[in-house]
ROROSE-385588 format. One record per residue (C-alpha): residue number from 0; residue in one letter; x, z, y. Coordinates in Angstrom, 1 decimal, always signed. Last residue first. Layout:
// residues N
+-----+---+--------+--------+--------+
!   k ! r !     px !     pz !     py !
+-----+---+--------+--------+--------+
! NUM ! a !      X !      Z !      Y !
...
+-----+---+--------+--------+--------+
***
This chain:
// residues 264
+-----+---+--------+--------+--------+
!   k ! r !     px !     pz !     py !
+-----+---+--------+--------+--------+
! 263 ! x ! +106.4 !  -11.4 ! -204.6 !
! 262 ! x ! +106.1 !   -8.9 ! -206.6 !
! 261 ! x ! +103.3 !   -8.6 ! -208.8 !
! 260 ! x !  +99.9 !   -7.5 ! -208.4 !
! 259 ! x !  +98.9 !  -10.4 ! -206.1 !
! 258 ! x !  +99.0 !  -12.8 ! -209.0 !
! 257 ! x !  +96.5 !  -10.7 ! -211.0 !
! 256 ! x !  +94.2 !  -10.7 ! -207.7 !
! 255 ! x !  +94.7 !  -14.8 ! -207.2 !
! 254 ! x !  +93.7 !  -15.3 ! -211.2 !
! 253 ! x !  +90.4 !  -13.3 ! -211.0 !
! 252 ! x !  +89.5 !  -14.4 ! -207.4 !
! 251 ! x !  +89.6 !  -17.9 ! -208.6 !
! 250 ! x !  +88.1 !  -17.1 ! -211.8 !
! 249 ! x !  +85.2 !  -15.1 ! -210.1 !
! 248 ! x !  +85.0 !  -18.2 ! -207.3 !
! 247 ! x !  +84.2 !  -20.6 ! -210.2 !
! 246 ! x !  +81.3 !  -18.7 ! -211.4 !
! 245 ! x !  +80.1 !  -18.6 ! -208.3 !
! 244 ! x !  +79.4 !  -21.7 ! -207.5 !
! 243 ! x !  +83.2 !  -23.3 ! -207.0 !
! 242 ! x !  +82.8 !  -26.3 ! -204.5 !
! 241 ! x !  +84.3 !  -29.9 ! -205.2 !
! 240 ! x !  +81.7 !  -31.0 ! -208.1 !
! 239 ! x !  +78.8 !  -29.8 ! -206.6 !
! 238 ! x !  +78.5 !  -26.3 ! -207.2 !
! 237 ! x !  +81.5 !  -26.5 ! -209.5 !
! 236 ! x !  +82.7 !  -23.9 ! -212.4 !
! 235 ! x !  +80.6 !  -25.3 ! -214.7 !
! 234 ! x !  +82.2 !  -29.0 ! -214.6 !
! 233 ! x !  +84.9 !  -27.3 ! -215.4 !
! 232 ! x !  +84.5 !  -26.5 ! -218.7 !
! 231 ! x !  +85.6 !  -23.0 ! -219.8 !
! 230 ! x !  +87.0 !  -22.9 ! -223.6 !
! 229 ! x !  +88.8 !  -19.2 ! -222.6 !
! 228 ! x !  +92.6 !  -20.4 ! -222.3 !
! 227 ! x !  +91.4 !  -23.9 ! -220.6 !
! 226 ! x !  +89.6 !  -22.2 ! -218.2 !
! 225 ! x !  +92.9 !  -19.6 ! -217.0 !
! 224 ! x !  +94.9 !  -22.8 ! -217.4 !
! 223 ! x !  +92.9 !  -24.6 ! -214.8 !
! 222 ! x !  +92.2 !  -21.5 ! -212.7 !
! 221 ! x !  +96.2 !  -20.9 ! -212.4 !
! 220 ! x !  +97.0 !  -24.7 ! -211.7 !
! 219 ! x !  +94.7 !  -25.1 ! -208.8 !
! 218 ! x !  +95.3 !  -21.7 ! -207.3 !
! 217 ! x !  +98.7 !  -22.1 ! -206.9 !
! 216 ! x !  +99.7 !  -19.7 ! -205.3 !
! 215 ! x ! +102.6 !  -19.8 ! -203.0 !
! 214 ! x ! +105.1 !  -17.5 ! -201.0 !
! 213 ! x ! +107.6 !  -19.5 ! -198.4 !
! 212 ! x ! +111.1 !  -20.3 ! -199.9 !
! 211 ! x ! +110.8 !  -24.1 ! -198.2 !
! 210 ! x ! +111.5 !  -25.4 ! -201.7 !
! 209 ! x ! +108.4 !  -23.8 ! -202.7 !
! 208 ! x ! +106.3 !  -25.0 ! -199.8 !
! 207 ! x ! +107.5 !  -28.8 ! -200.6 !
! 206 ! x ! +106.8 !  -28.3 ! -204.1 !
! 205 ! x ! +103.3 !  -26.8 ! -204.2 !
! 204 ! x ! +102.1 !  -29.7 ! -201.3 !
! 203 ! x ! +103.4 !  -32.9 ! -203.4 !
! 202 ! x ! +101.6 !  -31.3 ! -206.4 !
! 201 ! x !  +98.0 !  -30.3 ! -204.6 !
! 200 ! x !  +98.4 !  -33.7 ! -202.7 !
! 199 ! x !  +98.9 !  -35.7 ! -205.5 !
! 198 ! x !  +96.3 !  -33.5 ! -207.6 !
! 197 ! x !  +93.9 !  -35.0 ! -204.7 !
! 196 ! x !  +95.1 !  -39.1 ! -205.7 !
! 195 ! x !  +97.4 !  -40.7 ! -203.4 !
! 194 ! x !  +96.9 !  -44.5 ! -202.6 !
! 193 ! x !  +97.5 !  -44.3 ! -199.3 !
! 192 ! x !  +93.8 !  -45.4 ! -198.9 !
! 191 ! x !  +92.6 !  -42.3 ! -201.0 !
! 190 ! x !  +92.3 !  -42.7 ! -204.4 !
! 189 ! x !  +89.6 !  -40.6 ! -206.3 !
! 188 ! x !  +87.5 !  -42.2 ! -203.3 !
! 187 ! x !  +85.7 !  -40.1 ! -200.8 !
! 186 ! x !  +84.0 !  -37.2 ! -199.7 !
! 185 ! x !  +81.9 !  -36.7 ! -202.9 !
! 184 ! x !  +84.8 !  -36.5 ! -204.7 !
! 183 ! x !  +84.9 !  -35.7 ! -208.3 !
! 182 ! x !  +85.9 !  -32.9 ! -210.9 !
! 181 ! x !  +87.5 !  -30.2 ! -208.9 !
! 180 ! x !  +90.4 !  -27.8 ! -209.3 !
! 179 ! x !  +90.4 !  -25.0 ! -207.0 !
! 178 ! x !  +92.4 !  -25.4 ! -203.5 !
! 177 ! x !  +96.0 !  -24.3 ! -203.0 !
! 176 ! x !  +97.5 !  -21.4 ! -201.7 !
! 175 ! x ! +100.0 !  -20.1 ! -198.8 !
! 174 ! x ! +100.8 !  -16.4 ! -198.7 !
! 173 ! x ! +102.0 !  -15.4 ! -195.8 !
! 172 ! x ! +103.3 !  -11.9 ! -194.6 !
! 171 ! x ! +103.0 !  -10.7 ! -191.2 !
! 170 ! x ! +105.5 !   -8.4 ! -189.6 !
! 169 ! x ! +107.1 !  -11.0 ! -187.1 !
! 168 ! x ! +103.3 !  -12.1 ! -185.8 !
! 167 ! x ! +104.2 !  -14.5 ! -183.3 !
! 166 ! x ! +107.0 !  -15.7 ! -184.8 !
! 165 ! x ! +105.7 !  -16.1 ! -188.3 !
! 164 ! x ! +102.5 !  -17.2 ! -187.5 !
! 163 ! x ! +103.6 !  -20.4 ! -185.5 !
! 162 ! x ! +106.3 !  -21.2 ! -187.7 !
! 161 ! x ! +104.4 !  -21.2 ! -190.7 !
! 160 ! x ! +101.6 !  -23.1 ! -189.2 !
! 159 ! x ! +103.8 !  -25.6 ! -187.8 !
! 158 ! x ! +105.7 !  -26.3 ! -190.9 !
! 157 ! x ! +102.7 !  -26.4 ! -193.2 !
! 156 ! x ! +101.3 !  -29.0 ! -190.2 !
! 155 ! x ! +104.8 !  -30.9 ! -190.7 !
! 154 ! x ! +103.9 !  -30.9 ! -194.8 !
! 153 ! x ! +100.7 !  -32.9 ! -194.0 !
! 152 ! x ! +101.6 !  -35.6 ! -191.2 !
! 151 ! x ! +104.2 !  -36.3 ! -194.0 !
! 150 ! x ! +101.9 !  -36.7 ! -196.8 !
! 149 ! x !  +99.7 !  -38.6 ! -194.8 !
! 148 ! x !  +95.9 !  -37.8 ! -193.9 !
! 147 ! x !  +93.8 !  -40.0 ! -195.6 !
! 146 ! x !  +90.4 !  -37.6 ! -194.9 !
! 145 ! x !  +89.8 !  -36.9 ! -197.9 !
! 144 ! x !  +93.1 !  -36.4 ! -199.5 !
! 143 ! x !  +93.8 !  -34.0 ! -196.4 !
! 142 ! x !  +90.5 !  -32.8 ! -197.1 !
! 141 ! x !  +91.2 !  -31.5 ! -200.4 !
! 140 ! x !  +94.7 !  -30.5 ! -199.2 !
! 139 ! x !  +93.2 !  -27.4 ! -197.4 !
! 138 ! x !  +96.2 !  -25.8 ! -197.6 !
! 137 ! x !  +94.9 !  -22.4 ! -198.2 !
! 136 ! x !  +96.7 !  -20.2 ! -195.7 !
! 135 ! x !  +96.6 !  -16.3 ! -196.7 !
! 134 ! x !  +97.4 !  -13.7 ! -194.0 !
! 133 ! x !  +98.8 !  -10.4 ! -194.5 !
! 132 ! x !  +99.6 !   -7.7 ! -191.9 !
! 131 ! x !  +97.0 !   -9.5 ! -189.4 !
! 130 ! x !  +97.4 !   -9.5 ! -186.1 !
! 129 ! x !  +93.3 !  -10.0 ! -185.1 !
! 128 ! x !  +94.1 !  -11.5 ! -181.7 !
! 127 ! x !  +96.7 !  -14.4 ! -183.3 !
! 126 ! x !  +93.6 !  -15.2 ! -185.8 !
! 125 ! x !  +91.4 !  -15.2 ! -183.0 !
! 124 ! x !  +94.1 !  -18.0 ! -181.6 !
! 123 ! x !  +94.5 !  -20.0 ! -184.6 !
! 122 ! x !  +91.3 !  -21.5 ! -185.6 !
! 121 ! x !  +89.4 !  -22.2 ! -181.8 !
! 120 ! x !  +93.1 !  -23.4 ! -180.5 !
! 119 ! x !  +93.3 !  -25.8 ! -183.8 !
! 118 ! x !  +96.6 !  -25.6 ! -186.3 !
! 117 ! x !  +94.3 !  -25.8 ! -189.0 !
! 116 ! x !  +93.0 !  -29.0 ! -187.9 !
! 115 ! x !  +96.1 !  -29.9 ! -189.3 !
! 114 ! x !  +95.9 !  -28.3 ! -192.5 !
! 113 ! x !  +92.0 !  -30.5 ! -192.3 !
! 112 ! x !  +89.2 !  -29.4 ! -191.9 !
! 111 ! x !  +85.6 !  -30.2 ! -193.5 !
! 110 ! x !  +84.2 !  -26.4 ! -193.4 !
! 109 ! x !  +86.0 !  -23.9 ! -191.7 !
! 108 ! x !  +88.1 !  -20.9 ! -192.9 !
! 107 ! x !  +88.9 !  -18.1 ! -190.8 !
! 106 ! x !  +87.6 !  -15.1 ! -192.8 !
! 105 ! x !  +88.2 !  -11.6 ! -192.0 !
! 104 ! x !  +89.2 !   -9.4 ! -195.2 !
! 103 ! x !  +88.2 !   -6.2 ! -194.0 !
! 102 ! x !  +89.4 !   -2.6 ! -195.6 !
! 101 ! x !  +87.7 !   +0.1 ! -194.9 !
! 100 ! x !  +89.2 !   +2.0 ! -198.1 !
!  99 ! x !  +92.7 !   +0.8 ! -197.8 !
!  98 ! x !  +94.3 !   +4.1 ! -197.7 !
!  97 ! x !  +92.8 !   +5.8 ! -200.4 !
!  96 ! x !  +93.9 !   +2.8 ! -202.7 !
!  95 ! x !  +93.0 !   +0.1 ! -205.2 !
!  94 ! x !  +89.4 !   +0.0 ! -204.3 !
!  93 ! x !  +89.3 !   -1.3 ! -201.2 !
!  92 ! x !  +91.8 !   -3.9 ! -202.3 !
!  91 ! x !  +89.3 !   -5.1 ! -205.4 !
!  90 ! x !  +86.4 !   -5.6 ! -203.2 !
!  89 ! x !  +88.6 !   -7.5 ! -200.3 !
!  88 ! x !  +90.0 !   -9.6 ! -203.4 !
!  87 ! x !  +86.4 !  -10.3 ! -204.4 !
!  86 ! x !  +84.9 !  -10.7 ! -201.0 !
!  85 ! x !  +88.0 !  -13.9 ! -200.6 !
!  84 ! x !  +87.3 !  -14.8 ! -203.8 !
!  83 ! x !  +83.7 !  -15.7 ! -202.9 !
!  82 ! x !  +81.0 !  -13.6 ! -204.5 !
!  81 ! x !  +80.6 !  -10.9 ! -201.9 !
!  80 ! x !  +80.3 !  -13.8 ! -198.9 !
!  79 ! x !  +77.3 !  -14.8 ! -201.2 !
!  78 ! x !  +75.7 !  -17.4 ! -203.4 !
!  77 ! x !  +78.6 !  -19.2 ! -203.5 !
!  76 ! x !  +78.8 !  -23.0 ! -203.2 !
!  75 ! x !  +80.7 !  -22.7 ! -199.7 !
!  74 ! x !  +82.8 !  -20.2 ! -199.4 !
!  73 ! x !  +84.5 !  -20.4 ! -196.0 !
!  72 ! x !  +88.1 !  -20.4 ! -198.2 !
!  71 ! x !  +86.3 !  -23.2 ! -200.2 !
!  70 ! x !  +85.2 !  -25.1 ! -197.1 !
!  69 ! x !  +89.0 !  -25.2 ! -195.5 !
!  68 ! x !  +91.8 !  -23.0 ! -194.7 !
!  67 ! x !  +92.2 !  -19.4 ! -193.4 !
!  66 ! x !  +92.5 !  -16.0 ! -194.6 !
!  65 ! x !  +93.0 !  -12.7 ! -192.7 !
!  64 ! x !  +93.9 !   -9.0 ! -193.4 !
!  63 ! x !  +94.2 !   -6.2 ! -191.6 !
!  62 ! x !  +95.7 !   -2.5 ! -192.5 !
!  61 ! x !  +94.7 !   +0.7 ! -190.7 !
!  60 ! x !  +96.0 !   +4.0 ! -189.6 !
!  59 ! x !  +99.5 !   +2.5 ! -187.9 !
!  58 ! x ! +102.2 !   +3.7 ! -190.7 !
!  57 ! x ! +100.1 !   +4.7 ! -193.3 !
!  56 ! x !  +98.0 !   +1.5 ! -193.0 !
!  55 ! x ! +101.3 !   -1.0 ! -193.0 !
!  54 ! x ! +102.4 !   +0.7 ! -196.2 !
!  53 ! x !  +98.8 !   +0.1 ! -198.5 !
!  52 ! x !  +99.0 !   -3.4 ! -196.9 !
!  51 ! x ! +102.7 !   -3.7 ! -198.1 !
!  50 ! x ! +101.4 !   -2.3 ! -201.2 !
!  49 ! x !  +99.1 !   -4.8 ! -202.2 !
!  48 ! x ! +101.6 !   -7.9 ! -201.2 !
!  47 ! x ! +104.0 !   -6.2 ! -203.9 !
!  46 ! x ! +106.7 !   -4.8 ! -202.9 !
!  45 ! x ! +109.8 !   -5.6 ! -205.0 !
!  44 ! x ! +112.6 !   -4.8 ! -202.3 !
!  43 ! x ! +110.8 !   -1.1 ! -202.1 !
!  42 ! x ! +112.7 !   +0.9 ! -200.1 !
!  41 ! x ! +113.2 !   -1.2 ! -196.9 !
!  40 ! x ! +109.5 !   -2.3 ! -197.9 !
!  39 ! x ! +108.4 !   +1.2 ! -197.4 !
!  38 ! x ! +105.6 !   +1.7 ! -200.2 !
!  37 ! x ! +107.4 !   +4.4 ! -201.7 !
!  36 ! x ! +108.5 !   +5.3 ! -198.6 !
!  35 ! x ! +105.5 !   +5.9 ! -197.1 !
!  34 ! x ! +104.7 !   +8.7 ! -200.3 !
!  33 ! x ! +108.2 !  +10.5 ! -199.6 !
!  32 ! x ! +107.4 !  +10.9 ! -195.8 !
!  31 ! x ! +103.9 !  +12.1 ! -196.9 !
!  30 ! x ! +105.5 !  +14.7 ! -199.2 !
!  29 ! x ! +108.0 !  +15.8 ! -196.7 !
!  28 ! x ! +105.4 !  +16.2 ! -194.2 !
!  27 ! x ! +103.7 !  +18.2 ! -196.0 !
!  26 ! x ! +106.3 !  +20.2 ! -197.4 !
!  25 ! x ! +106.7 !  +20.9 ! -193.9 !
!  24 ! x ! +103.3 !  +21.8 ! -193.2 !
!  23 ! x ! +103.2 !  +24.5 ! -195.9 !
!  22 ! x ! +106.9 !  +25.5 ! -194.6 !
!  21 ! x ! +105.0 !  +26.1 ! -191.3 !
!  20 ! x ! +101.8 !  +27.4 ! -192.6 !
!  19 ! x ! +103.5 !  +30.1 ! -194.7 !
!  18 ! x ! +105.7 !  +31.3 ! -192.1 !
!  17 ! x ! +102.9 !  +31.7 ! -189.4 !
!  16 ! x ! +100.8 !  +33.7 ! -192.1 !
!  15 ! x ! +104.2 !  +35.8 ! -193.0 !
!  14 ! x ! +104.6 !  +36.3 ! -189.6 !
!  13 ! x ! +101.2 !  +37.4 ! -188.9 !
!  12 ! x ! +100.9 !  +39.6 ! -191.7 !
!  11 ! x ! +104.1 !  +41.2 ! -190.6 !
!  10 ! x ! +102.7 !  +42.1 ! -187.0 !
!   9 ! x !  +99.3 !  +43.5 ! -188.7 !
!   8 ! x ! +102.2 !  +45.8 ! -191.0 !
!   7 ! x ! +103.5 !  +47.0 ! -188.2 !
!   6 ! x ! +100.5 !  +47.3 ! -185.7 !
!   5 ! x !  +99.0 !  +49.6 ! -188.9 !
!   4 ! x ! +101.7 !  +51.5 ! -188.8 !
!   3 ! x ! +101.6 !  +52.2 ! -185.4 !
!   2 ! x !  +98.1 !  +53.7 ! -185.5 !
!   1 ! x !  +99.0 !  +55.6 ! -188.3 !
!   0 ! x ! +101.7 !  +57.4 ! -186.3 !
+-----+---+--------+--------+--------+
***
């Protein structure tokens, strides 16, 4: 008799164990189905670009992240890749959430080219193998003065970059941005031979995208006014009078990270 009351009361351990666990695992679930959705952008019209990362690595275990454009997405005039504003806004997403802890911010930006060099097969396509959630496009407008490349030739390469993210990667939001403010051009005249000055481009540039309805930054006007605020020259901001050192870059990443905290 005492063996049998032991099986009964073994056999109603178990149950209770198996019981337990389930609605354990259910709440679980429950909770994680809750926490996705706060991050869901069907849920969450005012996502920020931070939690759409945060969102796209629940859902597939990992969020990417790419950024392209010219010298000063590359980061020249920085000491190192850490002190760039593209390792700064890596550092700061790593930290901002569990889920983003490995994050990589893989850079695509190259040195002397133009947004329509931009659209080249050796930029683009290991952008295109990457499939990046987010993807930041710095217009690269500082060679575009440069290099006397036309207004129109310029906005039709915003187009085609655009369009050629957009359908390829349906899920990826772009942020589009412009170069820091400089003080001189080593590259070429102040005025170009279409007699546009660089803050022409930056300006012509920043309301074309706008009226388009894509995301901007402008990273031009934010560091300016973010300088002028705390008596910053910006003479000191400049390796060389066209690329940040790193004092420069900590602004830029400064300004850009504040921007990427609100909706967008």
């Amino acid at each position: 008799m005492k063996k049998w009351k032991w099986l009964i009361w073994i056999a109603a351990g178990t149950l209770l164990l198996f019981y337990t666990r389930t609605d354990t695992r259910q709440d679980q679930a429950s909770a994680n189905e809750t926490l996705i959705k706060t991050y869901d952008p069907k849920y969450n019209p005012d996502q920020t670009m931070i939690d759409y990362l945060i969102f796209r690595s629940m859902i597939s275990g990992e969020a990417r992240m790419a950024v392209t454009g010219s010298s000063v997405t590359r980061g020249s005039g920085s000491s190192h890749q850490s002190k760039t504003w593209r390792g700064i806004i890596e550092k700061n997403l790593r930290q901002t959430h569990p889920a983003l802890k490995n994050l990589t911010v893989s850079n695509h930006g190259h040195s002397g080219y133009t947004s329509v060099r931009l659209l080249e097969d050796h930029v683009k396509n290991p952008i295109l193998l990457e499939e990046p959630d987010v993807l930041f496009i710095e217009t690269s407008v500082i060679n575009n003065h440069n290099k006397n490349v036309t207004l129109e030739d310029t906005f039709a390469s915003l187009d085609e970059l655009y369009s050629l993210y957009t359908t390829a990667l349906p899920d990826v939001r772009i942020l589009f941005l412009s170069p820091n403010p400089c003080t001189e051009n080593k590259f070429g005249p102040p005025i170009n031979q279409l007699g546009l000055t660089f803050t022409d481009y930056v300006e012509k540039t920043a309301a074309y995208i706008q009226e388009k309805g894509w995301s901007y930054f402008d990273t031009h006007g934010a560091m300016t006014e973010q300088m002028n605020a705390h008596n910053i020259t910006r003479p000191s901001t400049l390796k060389d009078g066209i690329h940040p050192n790193d004092r420069g870059y900590k602004i830029w990443g400064q300004v850009l990270w504040t921007f990427m905290q609100k909706s967008t």
